[in-house]
Biopython code that builds the backbone (N, CA, C, O; Angstrom):
import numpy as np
from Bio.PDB.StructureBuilder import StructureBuilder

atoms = [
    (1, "UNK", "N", (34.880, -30.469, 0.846)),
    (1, "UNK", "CA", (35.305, -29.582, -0.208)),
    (1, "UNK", "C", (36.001, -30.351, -1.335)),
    (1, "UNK", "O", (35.905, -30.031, -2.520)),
    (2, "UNK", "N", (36.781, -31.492, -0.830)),
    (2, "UNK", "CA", (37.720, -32.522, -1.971)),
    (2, "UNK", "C", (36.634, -32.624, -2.858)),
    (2, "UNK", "O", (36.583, -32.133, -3.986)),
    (3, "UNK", "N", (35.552, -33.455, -2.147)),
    (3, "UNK", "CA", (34.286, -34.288, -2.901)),
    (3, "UNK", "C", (33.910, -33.394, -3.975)),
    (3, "UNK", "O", (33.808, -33.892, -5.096)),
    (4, "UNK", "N", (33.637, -31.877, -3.790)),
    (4, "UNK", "CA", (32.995, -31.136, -4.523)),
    (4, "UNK", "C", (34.044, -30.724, -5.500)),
    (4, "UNK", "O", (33.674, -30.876, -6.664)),
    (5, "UNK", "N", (34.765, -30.437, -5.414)),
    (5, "UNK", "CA", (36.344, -30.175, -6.435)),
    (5, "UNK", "C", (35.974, -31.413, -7.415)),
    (5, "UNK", "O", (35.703, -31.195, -8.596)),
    (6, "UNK", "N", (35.976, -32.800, -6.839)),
    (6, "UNK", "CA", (36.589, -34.242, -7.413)),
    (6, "UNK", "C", (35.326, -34.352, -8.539)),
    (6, "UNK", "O", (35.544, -34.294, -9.749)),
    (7, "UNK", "N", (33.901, -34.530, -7.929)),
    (7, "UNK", "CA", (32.814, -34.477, -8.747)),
    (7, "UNK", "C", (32.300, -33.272, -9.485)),
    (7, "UNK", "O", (31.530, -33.368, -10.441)),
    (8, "UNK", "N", (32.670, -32.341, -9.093)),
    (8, "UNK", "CA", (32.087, -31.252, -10.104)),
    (8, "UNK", "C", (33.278, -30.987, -11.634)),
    (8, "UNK", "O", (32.882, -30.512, -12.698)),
    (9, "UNK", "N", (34.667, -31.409, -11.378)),
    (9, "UNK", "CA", (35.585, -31.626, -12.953)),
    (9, "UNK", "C", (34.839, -32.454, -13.676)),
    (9, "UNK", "O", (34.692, -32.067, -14.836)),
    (10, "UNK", "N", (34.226, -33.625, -13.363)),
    (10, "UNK", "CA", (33.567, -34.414, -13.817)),
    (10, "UNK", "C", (32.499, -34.262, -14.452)),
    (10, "UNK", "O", (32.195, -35.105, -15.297)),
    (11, "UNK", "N", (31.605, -33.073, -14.186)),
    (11, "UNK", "CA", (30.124, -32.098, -14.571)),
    (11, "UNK", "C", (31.112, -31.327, -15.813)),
    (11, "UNK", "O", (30.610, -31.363, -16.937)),
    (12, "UNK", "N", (32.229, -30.761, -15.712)),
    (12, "UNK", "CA", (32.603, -29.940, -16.173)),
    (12, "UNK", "C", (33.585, -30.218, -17.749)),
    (12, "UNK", "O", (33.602, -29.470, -18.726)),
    (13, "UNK", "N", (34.183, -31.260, -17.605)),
    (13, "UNK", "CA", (35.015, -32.155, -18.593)),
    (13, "UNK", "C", (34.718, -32.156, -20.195)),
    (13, "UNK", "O", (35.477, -31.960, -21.144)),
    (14, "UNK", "N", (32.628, -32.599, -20.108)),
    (14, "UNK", "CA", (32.557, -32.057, -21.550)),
    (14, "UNK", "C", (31.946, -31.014, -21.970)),
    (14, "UNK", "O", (31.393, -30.935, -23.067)),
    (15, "UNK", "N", (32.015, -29.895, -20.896)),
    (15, "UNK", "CA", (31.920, -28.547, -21.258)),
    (15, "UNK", "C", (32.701, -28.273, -22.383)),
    (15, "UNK", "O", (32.243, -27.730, -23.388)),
    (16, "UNK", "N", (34.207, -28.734, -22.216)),
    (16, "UNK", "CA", (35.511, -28.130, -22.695)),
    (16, "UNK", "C", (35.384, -29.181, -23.810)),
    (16, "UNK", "O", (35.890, -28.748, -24.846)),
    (17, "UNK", "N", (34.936, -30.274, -23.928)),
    (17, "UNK", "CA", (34.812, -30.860, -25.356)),
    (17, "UNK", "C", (33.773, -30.433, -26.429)),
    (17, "UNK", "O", (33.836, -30.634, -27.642)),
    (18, "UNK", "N", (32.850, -29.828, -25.752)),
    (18, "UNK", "CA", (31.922, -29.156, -26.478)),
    (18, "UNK", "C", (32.309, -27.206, -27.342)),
    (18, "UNK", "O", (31.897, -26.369, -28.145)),
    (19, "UNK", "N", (33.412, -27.548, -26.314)),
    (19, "UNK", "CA", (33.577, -25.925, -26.294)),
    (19, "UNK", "C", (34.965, -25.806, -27.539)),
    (19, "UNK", "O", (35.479, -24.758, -27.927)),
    (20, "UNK", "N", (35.296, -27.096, -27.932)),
    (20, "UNK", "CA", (36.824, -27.817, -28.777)),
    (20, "UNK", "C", (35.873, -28.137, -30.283)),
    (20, "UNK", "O", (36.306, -27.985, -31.425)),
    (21, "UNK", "N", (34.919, -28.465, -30.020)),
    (21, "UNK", "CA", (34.024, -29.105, -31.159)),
    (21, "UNK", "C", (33.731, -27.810, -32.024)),
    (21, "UNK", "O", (34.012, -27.670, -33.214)),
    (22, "UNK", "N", (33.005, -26.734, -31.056)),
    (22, "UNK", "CA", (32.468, -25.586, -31.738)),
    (22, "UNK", "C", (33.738, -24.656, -32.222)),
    (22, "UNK", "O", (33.566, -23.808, -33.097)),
    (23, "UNK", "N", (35.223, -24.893, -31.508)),
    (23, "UNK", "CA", (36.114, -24.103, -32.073)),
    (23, "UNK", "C", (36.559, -23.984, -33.823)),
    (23, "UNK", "O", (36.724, -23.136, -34.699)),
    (24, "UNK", "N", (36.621, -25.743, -33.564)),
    (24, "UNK", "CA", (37.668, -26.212, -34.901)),
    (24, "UNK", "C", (36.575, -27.116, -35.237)),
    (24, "UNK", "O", (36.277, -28.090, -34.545)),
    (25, "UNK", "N", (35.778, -26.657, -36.685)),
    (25, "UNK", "CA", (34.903, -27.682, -37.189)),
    (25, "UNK", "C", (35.569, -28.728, -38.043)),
    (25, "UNK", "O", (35.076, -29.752, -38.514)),
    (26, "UNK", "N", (37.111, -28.135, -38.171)),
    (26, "UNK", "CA", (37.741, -28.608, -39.738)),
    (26, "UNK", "C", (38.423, -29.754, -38.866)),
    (26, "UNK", "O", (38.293, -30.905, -39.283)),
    (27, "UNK", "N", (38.883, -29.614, -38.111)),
    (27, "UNK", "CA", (39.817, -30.373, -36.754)),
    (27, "UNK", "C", (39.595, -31.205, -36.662)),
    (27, "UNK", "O", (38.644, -31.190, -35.880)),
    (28, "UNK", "N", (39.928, -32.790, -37.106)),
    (28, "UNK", "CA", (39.367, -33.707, -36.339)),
    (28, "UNK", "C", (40.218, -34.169, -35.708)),
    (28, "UNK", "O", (39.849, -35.234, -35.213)),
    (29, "UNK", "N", (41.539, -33.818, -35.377)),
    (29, "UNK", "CA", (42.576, -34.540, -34.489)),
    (29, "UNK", "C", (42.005, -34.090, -32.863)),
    (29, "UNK", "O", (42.154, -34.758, -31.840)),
    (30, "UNK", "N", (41.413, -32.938, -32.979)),
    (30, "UNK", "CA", (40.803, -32.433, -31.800)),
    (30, "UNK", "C", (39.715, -33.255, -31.235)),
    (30, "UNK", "O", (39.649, -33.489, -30.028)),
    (31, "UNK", "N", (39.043, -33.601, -31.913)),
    (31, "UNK", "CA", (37.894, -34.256, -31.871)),
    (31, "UNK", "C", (38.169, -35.727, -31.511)),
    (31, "UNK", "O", (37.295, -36.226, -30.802)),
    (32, "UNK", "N", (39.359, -36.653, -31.899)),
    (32, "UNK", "CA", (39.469, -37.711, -32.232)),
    (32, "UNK", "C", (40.074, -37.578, -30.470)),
    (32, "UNK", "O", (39.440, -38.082, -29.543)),
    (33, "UNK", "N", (40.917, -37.088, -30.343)),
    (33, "UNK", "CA", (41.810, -36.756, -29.044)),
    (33, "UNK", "C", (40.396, -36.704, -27.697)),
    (33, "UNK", "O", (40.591, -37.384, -26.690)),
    (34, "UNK", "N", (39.348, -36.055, -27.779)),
    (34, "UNK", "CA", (38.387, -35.894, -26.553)),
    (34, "UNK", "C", (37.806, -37.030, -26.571)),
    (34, "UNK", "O", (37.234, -37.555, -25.615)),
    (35, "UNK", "N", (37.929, -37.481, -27.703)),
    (35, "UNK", "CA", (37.030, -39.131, -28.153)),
    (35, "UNK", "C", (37.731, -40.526, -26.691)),
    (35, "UNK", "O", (37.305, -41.230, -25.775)),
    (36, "UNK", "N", (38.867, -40.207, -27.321)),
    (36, "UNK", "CA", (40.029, -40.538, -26.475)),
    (36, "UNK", "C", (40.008, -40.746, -25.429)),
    (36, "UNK", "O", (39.988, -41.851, -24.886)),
    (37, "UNK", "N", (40.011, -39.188, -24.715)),
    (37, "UNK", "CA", (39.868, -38.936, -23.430)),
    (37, "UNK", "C", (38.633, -39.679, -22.830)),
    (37, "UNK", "O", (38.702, -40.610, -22.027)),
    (38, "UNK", "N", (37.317, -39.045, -23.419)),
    (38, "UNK", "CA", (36.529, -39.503, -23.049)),
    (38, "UNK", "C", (36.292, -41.172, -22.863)),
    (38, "UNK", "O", (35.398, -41.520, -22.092)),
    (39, "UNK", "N", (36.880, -41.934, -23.384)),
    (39, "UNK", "CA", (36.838, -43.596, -23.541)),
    (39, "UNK", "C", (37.923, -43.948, -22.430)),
    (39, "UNK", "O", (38.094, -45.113, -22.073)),
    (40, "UNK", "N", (38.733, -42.757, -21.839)),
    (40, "UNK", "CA", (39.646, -43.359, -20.860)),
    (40, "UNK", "C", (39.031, -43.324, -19.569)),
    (40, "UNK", "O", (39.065, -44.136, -18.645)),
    (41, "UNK", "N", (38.304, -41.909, -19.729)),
    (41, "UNK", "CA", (37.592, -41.867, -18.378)),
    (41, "UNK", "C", (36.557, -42.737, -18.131)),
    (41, "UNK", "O", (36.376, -42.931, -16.929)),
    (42, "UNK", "N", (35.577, -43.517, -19.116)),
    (42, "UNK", "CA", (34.634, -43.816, -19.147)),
    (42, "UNK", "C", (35.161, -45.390, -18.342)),
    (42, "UNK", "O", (34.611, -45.998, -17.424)),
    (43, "UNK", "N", (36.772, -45.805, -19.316)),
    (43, "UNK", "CA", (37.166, -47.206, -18.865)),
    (43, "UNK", "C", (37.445, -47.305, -17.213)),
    (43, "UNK", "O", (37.223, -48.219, -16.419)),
    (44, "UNK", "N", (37.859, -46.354, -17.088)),
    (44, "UNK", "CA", (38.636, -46.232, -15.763)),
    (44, "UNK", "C", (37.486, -46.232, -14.756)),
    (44, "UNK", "O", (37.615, -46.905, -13.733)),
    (45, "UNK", "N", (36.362, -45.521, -14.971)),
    (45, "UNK", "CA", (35.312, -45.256, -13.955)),
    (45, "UNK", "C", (35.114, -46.382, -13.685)),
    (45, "UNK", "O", (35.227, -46.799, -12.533)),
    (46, "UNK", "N", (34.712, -47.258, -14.874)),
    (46, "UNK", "CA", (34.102, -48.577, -14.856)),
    (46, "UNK", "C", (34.715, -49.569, -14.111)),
    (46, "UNK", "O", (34.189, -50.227, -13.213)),
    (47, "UNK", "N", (35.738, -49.640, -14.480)),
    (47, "UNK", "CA", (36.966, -50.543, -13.916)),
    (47, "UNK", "C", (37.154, -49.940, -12.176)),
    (47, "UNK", "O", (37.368, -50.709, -11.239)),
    (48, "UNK", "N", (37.067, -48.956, -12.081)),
    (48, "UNK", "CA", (37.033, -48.674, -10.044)),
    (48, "UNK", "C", (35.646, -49.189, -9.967)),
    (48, "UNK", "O", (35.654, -50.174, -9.228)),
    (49, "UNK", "N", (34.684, -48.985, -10.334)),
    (49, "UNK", "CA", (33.421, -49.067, -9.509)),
    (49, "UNK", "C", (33.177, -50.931, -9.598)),
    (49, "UNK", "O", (32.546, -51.457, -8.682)),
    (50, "UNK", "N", (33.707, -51.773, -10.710)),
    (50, "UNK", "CA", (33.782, -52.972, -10.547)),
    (50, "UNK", "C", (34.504, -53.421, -9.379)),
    (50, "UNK", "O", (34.157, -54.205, -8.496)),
    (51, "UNK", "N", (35.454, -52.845, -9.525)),
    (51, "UNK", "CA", (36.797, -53.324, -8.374)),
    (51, "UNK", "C", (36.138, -53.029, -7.020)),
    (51, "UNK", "O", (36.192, -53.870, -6.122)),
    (52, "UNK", "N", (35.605, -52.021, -6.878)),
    (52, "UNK", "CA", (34.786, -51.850, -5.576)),
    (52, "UNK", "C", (33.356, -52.719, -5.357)),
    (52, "UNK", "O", (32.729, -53.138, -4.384)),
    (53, "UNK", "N", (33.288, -52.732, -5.998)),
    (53, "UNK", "CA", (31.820, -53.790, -6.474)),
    (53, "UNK", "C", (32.898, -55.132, -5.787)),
    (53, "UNK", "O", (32.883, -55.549, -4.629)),
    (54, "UNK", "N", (33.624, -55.512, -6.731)),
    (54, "UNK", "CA", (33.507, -57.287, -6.244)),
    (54, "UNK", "C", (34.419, -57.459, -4.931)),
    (54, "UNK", "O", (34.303, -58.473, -4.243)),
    (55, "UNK", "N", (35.286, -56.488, -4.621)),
    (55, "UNK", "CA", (35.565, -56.267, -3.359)),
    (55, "UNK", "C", (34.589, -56.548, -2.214)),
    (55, "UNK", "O", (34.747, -57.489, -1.435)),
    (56, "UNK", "N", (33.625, -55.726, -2.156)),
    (56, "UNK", "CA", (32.779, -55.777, -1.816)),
    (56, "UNK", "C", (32.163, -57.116, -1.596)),
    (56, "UNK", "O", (32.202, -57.659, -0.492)),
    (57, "UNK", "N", (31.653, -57.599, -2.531)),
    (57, "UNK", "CA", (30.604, -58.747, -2.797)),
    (57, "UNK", "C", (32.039, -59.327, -2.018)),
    (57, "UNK", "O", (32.127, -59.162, -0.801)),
    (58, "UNK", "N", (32.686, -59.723, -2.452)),
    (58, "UNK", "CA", (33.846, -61.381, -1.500)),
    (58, "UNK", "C", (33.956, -60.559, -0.451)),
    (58, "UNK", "O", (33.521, -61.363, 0.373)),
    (59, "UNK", "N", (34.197, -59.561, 0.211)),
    (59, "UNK", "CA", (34.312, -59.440, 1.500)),
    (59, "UNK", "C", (32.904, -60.245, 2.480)),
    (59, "UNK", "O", (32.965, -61.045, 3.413)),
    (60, "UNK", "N", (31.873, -59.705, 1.876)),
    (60, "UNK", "CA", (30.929, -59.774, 2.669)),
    (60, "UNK", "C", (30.472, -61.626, 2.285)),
    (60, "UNK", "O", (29.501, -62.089, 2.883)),
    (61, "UNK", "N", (30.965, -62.198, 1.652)),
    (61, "UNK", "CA", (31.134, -63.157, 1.218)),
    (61, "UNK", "C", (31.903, -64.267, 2.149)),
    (61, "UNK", "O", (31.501, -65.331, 2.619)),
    (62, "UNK", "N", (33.203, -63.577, 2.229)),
    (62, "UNK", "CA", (33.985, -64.368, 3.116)),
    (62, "UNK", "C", (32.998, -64.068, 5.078)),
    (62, "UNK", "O", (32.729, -64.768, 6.055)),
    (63, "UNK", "N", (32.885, -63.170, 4.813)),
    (63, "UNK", "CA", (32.527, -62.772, 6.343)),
    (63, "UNK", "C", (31.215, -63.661, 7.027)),
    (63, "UNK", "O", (30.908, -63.998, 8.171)),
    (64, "UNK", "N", (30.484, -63.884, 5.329)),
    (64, "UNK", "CA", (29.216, -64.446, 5.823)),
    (64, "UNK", "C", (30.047, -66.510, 5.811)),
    (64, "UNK", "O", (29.699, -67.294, 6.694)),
    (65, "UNK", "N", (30.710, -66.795, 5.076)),
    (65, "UNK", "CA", (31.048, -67.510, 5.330)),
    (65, "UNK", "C", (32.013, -68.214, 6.447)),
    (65, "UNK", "O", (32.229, -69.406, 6.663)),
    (66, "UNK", "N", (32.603, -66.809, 7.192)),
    (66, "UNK", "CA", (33.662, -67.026, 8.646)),
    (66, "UNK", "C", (32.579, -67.362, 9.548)),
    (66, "UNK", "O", (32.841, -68.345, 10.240)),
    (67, "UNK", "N", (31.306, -66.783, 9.774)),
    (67, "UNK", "CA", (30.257, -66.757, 10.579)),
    (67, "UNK", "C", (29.317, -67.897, 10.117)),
    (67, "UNK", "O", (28.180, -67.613, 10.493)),
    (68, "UNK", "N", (29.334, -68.854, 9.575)),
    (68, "UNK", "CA", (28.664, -69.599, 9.345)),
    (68, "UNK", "C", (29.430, -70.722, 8.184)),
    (68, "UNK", "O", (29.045, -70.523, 7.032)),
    (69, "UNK", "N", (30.091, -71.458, 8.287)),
    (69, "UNK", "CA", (30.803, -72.248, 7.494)),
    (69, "UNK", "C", (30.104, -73.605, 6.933)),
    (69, "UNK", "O", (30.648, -74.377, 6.143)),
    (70, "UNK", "N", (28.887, -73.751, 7.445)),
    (70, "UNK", "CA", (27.845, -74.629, 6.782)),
    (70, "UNK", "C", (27.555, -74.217, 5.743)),
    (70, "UNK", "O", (27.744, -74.869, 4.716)),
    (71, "UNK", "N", (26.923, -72.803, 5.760)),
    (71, "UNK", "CA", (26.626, -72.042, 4.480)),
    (71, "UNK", "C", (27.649, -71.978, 2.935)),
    (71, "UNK", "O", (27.269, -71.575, 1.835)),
    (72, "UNK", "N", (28.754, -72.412, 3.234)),
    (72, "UNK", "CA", (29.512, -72.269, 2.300)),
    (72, "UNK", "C", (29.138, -72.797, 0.625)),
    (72, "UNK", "O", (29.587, -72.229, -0.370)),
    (73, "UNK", "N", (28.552, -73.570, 0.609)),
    (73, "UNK", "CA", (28.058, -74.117, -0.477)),
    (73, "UNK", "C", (26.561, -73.939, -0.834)),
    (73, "UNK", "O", (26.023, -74.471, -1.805)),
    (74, "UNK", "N", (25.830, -72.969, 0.239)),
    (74, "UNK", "CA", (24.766, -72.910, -0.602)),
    (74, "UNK", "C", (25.080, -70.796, -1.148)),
    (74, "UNK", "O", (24.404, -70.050, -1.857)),
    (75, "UNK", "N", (26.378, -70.568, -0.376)),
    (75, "UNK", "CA", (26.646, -69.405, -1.137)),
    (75, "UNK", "C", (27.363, -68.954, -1.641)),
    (75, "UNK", "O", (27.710, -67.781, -1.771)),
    (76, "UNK", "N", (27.867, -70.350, -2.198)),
    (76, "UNK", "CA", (28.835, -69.857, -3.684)),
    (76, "UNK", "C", (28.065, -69.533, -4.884)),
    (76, "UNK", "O", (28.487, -68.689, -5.675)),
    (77, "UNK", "N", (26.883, -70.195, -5.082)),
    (77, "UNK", "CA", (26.163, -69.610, -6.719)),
    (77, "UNK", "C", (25.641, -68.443, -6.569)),
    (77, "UNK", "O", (25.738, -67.703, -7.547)),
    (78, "UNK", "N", (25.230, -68.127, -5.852)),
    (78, "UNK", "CA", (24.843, -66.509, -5.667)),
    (78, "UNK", "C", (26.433, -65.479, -5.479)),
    (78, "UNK", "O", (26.600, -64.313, -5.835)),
    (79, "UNK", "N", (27.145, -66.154, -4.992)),
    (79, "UNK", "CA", (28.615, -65.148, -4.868)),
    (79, "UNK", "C", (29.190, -65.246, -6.250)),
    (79, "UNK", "O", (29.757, -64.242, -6.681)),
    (80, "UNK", "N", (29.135, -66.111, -6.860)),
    (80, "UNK", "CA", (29.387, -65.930, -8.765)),
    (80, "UNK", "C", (28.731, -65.589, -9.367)),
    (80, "UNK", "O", (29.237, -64.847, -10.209)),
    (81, "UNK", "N", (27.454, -65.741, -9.480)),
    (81, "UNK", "CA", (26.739, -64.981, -10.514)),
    (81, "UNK", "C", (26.491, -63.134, -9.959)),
    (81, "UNK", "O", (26.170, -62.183, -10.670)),
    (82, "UNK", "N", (26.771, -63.154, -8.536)),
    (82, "UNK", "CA", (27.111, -61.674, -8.563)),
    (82, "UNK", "C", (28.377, -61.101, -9.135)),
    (82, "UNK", "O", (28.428, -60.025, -9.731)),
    (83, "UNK", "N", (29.183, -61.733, -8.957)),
    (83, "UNK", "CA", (30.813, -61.305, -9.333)),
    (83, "UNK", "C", (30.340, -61.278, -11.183)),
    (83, "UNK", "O", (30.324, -60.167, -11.712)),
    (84, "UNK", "N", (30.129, -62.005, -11.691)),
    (84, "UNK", "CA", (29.775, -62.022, -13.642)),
    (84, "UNK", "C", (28.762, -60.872, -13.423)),
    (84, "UNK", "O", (28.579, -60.159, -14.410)),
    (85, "UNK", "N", (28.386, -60.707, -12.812)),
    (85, "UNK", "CA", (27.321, -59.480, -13.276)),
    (85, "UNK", "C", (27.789, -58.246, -12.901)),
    (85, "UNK", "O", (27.039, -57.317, -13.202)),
    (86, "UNK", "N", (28.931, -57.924, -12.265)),
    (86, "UNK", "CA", (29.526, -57.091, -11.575)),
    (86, "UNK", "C", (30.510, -56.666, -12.804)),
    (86, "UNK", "O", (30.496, -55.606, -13.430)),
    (87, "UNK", "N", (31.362, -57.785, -12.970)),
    (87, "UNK", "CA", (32.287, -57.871, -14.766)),
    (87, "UNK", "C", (31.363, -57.518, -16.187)),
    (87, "UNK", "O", (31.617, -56.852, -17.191)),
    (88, "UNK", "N", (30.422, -58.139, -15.841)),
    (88, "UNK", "CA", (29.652, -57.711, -17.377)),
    (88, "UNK", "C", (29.515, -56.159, -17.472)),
    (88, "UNK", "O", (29.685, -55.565, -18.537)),
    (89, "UNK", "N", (29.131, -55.406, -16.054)),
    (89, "UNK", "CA", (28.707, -54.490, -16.217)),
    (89, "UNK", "C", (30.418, -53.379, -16.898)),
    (89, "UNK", "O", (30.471, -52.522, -17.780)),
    (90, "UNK", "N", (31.444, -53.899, -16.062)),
    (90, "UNK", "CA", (32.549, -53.497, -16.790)),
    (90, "UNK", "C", (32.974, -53.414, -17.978)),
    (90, "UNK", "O", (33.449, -52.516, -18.674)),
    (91, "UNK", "N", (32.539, -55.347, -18.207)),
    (91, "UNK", "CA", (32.720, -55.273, -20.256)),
    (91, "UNK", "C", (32.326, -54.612, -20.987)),
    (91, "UNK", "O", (32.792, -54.122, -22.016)),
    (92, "UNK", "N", (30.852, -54.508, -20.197)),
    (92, "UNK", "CA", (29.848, -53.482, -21.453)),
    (92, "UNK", "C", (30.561, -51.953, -21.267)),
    (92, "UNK", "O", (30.405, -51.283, -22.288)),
    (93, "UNK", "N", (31.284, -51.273, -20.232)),
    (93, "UNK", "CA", (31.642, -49.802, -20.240)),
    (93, "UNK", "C", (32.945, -50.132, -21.442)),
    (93, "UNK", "O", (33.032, -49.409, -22.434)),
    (94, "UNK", "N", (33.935, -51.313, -21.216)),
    (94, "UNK", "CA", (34.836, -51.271, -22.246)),
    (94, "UNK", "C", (33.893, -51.162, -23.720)),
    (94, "UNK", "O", (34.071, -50.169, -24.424)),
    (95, "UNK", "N", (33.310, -51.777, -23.970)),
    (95, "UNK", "CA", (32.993, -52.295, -25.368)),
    (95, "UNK", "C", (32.366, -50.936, -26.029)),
    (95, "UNK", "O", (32.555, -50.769, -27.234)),
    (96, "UNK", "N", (31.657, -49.997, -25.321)),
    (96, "UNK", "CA", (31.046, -48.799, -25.501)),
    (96, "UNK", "C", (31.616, -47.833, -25.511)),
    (96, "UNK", "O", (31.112, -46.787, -25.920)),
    (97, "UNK", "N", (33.193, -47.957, -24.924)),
    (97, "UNK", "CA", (34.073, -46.898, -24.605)),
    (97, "UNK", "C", (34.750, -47.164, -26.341)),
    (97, "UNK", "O", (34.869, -46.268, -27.178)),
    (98, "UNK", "N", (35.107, -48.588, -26.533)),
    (98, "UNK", "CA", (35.722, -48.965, -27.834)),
    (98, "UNK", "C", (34.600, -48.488, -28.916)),
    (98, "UNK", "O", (35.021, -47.901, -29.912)),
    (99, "UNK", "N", (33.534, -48.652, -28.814)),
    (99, "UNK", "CA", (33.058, -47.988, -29.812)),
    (99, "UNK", "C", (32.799, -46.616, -30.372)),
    (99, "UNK", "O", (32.815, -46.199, -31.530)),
    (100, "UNK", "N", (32.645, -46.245, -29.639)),
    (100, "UNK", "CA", (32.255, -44.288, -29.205)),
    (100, "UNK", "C", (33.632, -43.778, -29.675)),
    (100, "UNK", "O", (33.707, -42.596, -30.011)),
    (101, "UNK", "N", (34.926, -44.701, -29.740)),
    (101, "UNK", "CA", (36.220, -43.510, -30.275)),
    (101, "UNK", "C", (36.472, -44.434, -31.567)),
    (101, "UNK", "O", (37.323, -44.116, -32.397)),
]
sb = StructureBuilder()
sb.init_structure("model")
sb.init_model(0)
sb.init_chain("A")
sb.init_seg("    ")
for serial, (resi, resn, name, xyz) in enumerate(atoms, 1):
    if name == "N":
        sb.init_residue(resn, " ", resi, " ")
    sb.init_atom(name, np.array(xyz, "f"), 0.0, 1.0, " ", f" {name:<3s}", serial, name[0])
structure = sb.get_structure()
């Protein structure tokens, strides 16, 4: 029931920006403010799902390396260029969030 509460505000969020837009056409503090919002949520999403992302990747990283410690050096270039691609995908939510407000 959490899950469905947690993800469906999320369906619902720019209902109410759409519903702010059509109120006050003259308004742009209204407008500028959901802009806002919207670039916080967008940063924040980004920024957990990275954090879980490279969590991820070094856990299973270290684990494959506790279980096999030969391997260590042929899986560090694949454990960095996942981690930069994991961040890029973050930069790009900042840089899009900065632009859009």
């Amino acid at each position: 029931m959490k899950k469905l509460i947690f993800f469906s505000s999320f369906f619902f969020l720019p209902l109410i920006s759409f519903a702010a837009e059509g109120a006050s056409q003259s308004s742009s503090a209204g407008e500028a403010g959901m802009k806002a919002i919207a670039a916080a949520i967008a940063i924040s999403l980004g920024a957990l799902g990275g954090a879980l992302g490279q969590g991820r990747v070094a856990a299973s990283a270290m684990e494959g390396i506790a279980r096999n410690p030969q391997a260590s050096k042929s899986m560090f270039v694949p454990f960095m260029v996942a981690l930069a691609m994991i961040e890029s995908l973050v930069l790009f939510c900042l840089v899009i969030a900065m632009i859009k407000t």
